[in-house]
C-alpha positions in Angstrom: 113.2 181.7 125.2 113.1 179.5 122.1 109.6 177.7 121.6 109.7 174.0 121.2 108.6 172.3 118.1 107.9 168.7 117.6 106.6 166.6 115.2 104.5 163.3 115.1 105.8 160.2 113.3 102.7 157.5 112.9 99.0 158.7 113.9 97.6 154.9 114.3 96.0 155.4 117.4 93.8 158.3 118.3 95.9 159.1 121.5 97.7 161.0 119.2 95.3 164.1 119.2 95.1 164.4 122.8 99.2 164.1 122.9 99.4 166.4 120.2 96.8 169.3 121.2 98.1 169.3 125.2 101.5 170.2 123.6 100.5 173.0 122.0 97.8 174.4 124.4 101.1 174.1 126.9 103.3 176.0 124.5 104.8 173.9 122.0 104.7 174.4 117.9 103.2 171.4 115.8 105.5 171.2 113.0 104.7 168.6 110.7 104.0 164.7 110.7 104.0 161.6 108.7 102.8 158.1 109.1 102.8 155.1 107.1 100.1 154.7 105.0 96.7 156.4 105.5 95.4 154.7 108.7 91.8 155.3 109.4 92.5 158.1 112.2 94.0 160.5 109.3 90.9 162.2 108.3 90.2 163.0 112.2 94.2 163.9 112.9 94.1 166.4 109.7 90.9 168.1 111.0 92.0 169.0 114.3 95.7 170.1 112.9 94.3 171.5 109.3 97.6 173.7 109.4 100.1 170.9 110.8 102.0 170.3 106.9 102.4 166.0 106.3 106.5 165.3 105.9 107.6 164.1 102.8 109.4 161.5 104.7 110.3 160.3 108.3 113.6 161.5 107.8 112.5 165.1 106.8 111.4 165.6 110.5 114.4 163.6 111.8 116.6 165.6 110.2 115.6 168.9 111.1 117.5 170.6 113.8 114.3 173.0 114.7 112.7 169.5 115.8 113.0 169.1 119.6 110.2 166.2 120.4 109.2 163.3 118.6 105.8 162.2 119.4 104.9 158.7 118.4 101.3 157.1 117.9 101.8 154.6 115.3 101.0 150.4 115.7 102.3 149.8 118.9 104.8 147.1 117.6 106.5 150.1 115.7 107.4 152.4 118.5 110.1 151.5 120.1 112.0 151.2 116.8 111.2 155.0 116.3 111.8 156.1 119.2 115.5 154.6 118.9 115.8 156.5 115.8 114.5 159.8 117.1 116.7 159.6 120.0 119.8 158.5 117.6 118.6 161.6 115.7 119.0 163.7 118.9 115.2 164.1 119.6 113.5 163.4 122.5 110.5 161.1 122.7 106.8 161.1 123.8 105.1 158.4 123.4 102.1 156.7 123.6 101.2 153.3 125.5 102.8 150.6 124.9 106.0 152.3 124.3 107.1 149.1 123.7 106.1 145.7 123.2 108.6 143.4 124.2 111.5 143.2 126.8 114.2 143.1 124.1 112.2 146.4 122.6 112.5 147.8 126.2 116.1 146.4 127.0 117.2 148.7 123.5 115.4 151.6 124.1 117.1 151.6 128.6 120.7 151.4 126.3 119.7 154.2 123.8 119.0 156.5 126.3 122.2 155.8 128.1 124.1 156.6 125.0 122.4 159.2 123.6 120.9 161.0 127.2 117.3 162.0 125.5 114.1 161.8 127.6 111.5 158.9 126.3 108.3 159.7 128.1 105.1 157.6 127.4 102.2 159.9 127.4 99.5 157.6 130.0 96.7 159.3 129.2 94.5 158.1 132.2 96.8 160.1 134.4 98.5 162.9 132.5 95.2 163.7 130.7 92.7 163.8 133.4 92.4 166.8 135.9 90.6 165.0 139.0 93.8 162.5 139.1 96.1 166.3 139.3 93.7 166.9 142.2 94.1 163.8 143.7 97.9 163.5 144.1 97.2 167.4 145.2 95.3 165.7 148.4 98.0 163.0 148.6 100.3 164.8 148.6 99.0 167.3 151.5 98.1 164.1 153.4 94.6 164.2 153.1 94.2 160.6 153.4 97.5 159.2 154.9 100.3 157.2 153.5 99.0 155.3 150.6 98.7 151.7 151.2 96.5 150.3 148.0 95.0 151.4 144.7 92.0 150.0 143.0 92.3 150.6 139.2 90.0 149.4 136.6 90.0 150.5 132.8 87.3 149.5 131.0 87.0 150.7 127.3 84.6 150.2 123.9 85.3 147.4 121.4 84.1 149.8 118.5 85.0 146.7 116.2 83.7 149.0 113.2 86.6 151.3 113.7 89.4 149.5 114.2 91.8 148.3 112.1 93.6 145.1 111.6 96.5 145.4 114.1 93.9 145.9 116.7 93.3 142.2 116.7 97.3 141.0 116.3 98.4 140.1 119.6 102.0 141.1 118.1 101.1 143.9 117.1 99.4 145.7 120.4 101.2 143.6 122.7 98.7 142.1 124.6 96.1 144.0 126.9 97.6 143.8 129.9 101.4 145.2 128.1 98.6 148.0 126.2 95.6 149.2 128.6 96.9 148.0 132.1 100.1 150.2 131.6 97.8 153.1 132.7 97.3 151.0 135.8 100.8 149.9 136.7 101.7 153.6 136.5 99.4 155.1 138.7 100.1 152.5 141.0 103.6 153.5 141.6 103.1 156.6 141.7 100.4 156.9 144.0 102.2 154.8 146.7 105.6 156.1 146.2 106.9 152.7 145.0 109.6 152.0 142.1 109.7 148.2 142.2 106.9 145.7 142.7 106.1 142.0 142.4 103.1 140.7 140.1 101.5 138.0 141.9 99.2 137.7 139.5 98.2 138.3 136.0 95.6 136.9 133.7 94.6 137.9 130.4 91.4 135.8 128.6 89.3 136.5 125.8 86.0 135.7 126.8 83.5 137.6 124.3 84.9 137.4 120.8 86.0 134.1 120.1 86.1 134.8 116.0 89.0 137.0 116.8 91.6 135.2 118.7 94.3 137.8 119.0 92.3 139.8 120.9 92.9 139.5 124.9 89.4 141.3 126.0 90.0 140.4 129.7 92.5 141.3 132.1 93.6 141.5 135.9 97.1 142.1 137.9 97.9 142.2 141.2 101.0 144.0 142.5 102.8 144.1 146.2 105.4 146.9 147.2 107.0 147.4 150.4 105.0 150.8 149.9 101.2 149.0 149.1 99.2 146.7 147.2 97.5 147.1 143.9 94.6 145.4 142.0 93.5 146.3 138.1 91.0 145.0 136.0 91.0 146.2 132.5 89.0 144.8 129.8 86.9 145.9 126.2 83.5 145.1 127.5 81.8 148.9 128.0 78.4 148.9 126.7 76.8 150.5 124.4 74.8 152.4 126.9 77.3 154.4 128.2 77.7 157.7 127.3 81.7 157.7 126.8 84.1 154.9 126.1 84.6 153.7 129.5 84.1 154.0 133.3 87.6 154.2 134.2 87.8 154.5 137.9 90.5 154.9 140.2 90.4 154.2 144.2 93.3 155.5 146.6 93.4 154.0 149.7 94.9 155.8 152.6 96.1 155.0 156.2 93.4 157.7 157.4 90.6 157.9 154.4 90.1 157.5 151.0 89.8 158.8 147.7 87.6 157.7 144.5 88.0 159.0 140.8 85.1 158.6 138.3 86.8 159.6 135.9 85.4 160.1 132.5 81.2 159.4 133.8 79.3 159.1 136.9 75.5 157.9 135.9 73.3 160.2 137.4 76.0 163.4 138.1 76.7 165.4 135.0 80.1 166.3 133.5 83.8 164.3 134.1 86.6 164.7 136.6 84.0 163.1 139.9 86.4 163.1 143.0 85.0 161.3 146.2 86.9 161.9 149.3 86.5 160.4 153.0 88.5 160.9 155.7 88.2 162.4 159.4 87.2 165.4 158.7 85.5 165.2 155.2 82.8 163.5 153.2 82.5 165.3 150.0 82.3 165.2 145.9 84.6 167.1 144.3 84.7 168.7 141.0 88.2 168.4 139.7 87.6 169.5 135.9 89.4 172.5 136.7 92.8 171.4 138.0 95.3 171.5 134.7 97.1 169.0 133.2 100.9 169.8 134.4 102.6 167.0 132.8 102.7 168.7 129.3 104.2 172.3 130.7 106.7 170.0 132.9 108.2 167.8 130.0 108.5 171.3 127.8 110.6 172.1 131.1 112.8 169.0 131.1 113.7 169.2 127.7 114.6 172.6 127.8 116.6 172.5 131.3 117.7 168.4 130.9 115.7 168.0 134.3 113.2 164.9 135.5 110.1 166.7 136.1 107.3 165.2 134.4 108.1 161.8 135.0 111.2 160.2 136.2 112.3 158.2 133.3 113.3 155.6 135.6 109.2 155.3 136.4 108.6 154.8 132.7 110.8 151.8 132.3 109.8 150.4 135.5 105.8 150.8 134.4 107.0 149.3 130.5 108.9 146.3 132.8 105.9 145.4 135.1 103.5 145.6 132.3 105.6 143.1 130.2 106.2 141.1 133.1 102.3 140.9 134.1 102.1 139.8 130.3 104.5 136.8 130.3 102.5 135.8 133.4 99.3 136.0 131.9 100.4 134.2 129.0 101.9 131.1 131.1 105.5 132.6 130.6 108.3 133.4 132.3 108.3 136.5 134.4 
């Protein structure tokens, strides 16, 4: 069996290393990267992939036949355009959140994979990267807690303001937070209820904290209605400085017959990551969920080597890219 090989084109957000090292540790060979200019995550990116050669060009990886996958981490306003030259190029696409930043953005990537038939996966890291969430659509799935009928999602996450660079604060250039961070949200939501359509009935986005910087959105909440549940998020950049990791992302899955919790990155008091709480008839219990994988990676190997829909039905990913810009135009006092 032939060993996939893919390469990275822009490293502007940090998500990149975790997209990048899950690909390998499920298989995959690195084989080179580029990215425009040398954003401030370079020095990091080159120290965890000190073998990984830099591209002379975009085209270099484009152009080479080896080249299976195209992951893409650059400013979130450049994505779509490379991943409609990857897949024009014959590649398939991982990327990470936004994928996109507009509808338009969205509306060409839906009609290049029509034509051209590649996958273009988003890599949402607050699913696909964290094992107690793999444990909890385990439970789901066995019907621990019943049919799903409402998730609770909030993503908090550090300013850093030091570290980031200018784009960070260009509301055309990171698509607003709710189009960004609630992503993670939106898809978690439909998958955890089975759903794939919803309605926002509502969406705000506010900056609240950092006036001097009015392209920032540093607030935000949707809600969302199915004819398979509800869904609230809250996302925001408010963690303090207190904390011990960049945020106390949490997820809550509520079930016809119990329910289950996610703390997923901290739990003051309890040591380590991957907390699972779960309540129903029979159990009251905390679960350590460190242990159970990260399939996602493995899967999308699988999909791109058989054409299948394992990993994520690409369907889901437009639908998550569609709800997120719709939530967006809301918040904003647009059209939906």
């Amino acid at each position: 069996m032939t060993r996939l090989r893919f390469a990275a084109i822009g490293i502007d957000h940090r998500h990149v290393y975790g997209m990048a090292a899950n690909m390998e540790a499920a298989g995959a060979e690195f084989a080179g990267w580029w990215t425009q200019g040398q954003p401030n995550t370079e020095p990091g990116f080159v120290k965890r992939f000190p073998s990984v050669p830099k591209a002379e060009s975009p085209e270099a990886l484009l152009d080479d036949p080896s080249i299976g996958l195209i992951l893409l981490s650059g400013i979130p306003r450049d994505r779509a355009t490379w991943a409609v030259k990857a897949m024009q190029a014959g590649k398939d696409v991982m990327s990470d959140k936004p994928g996109c930043t507009t509808m338009a953005q969205l509306d060409t990537i839906r009609q290049t994979v029509a034509e051209t038939g590649r996958i273009w996966s988003i890599d949402f890291s607050e699913r696909f990267e964290v094992p107690a969430v793999t444990r909890a659509a385990e439970l789901v799935a066995e019907g621990a807690i019943g049919r799903v009928v409402q998730t609770l999602g909030i993503g908090p996450h550090r300013l850093n303001r030091d570290t980031r660079p200018g784009w960070f604060f260009d509301r055309e250039a990171y698509g607003g937070i709710l189009t960004d961070i609630a992503s993670h949200q939106i898809d978690q939501f439909l998958f955890f209820t089975g759903s794939t359509d919803a309605e926002v009935t509502l969406a705000s986005a506010a900056n609240y904290a950092n006036p001097a910087d009015p392209g920032l959105q540093d607030f935000g909440e949707i809600a969302l209605r199915s004819p398979r549940g509800h869904g609230y998020i809250r996302v925001d950049w408010y963690t303090p400085e207190a904390l011990p990791t960049w945020g106390d992302g949490r997820l809550t899955i509520l079930g016809t017959e119990g329910y289950i919790e996610l703390r997923k990155y901290v739990d003051v008091g309890h040591a380590g990551t991957d907390h699972l709480i779960l309540v129903n008839g029979e159990r009251c219990e905390r679960i350590d969920a460190s242990g159970a994988g990260l399939p996602y990676f493995a899967r999308l190997i699988d999909d791109i080597r058989d054409r299948t829909d394992t990993a994520m039905p690409q369907a889901h990913v437009f639908k998550v890219c569609e709800l997120s810009l719709k939530a967006q135009a809301i918040a904003e006092g647009g059209a939906a």
